[in-house]
C-alpha positions as CSV (number, residue, x, y, z in Angstrom):
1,X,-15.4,-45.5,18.9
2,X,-14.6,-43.5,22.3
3,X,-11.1,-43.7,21.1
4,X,-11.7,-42.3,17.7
5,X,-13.9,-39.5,19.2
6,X,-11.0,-38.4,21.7
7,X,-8.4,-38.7,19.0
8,X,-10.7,-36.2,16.8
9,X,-11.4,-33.9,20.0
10,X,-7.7,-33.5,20.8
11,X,-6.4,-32.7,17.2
12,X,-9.1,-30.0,17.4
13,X,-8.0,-29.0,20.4
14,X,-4.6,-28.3,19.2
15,X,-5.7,-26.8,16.0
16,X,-7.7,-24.1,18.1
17,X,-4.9,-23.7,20.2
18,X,-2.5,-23.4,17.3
19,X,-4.9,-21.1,15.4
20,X,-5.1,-18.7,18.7
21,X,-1.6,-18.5,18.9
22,X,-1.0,-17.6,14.8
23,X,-4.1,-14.6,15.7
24,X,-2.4,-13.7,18.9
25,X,1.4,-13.1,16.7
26,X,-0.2,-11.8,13.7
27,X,-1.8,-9.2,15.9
28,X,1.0,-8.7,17.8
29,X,3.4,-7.9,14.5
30,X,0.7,-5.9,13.4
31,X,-0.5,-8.0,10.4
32,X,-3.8,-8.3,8.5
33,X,-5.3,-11.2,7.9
34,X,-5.3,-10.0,4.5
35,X,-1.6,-8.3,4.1
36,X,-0.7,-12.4,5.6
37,X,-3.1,-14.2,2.8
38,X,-1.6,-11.8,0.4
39,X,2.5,-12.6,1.4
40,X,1.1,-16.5,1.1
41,X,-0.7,-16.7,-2.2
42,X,-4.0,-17.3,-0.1
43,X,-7.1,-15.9,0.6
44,X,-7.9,-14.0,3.7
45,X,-10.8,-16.5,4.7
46,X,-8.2,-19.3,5.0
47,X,-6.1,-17.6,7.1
48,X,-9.9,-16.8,9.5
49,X,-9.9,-20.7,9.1
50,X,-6.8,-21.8,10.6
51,X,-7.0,-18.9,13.2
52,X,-10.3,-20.3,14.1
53,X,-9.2,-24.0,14.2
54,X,-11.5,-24.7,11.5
55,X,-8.9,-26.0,9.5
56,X,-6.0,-28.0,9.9
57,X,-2.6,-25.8,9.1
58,X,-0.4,-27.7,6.8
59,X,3.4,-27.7,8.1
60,X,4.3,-26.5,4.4
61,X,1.8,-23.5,5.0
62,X,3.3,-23.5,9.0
63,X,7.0,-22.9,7.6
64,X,5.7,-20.6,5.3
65,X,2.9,-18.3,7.9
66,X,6.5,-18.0,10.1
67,X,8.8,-16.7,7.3
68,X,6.0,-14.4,7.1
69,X,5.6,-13.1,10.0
70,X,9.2,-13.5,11.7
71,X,8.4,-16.5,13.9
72,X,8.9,-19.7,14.6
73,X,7.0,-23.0,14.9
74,X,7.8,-23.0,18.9
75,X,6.0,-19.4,18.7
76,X,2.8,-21.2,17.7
77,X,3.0,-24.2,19.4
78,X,4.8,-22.9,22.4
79,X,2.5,-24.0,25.5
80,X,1.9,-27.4,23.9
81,X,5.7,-28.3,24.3
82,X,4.5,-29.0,28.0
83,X,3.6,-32.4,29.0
84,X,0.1,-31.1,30.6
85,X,-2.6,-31.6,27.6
86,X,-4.6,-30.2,26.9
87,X,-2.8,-26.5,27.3
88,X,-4.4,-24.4,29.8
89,X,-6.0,-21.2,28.4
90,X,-3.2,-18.8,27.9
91,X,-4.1,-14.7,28.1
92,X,-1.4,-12.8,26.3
93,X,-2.3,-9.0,26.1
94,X,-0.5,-6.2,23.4
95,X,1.1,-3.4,24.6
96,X,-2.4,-1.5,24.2
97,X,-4.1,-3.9,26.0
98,X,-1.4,-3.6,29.0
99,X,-1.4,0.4,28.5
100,X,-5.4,0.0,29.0
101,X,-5.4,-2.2,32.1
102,X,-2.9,0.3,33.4
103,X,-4.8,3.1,33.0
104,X,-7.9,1.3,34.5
105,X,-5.9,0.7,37.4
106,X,-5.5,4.5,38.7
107,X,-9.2,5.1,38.4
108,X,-11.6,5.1,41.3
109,X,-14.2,2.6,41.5
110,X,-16.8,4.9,40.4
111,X,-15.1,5.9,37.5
112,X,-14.3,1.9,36.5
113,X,-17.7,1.2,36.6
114,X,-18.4,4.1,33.7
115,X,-15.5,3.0,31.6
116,X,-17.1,-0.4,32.0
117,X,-20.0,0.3,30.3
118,X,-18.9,2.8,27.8
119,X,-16.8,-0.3,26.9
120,X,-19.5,-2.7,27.2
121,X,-21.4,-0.4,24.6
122,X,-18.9,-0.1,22.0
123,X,-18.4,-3.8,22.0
124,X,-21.7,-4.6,21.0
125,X,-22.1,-2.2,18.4
């Protein structure tokens, strides 16, 4: 039964993983999740499924999500090439998000601590 269990906690594993990645390169080619459901046929909940690891994604869908978006199954499975398993967690920021930490960077301390909460309190909202 343990063996079961780990097979079903790794295959989740790599469908969250592969379902970060597919957000992380829709995002980063400036995609809806909708404009994407709408190029496959789909709805835009199934897309929130597979980027959520929720559901498995089909290598027929797979083929056809990178067609879409100008990848290629390497780009969503790229850190799980590696022997280590499972993937350490990868952070891969947009331009904005590097342009933001940039800016951060030249402000003093006090100033940091402002933007922290301003940020903090858009966020919840």
């Amino acid at each position: 039964m343990a063996n079961k269990n780990s097979k079903a906690l790794q295959q989740n594993i790599v469908d969250s993983y592969v379902g970060r990645r597919l957000r992380l390169l829709r995002n980063q080619k400036h995609v809806s999740q909708k404009d994407l459901a709408d190029r496959l046929g789909i709805t835009f909940q199934q897309i929130q499924k597979y980027e959520k690891g929720l559901n498995r994604l089909p290598a027929s869908r797979m083929l056809a999500i990178c067609f879409a978006l100008d990848i290629t199954p390497n780009d969503l499975f790229k850190d799980l090439l590696t022997k280590e398993f499972p993937p350490k967690e990868v952070f891969e920021y947009s331009e904005q998000e590097i342009e933001i930490i940039e800016m951060l960077r030249q402000l003093a301390p006090p100033l940091k601590s402002q933007v922290r909460q301003i940020v903090g309190t858009l966020a919840r909202q």
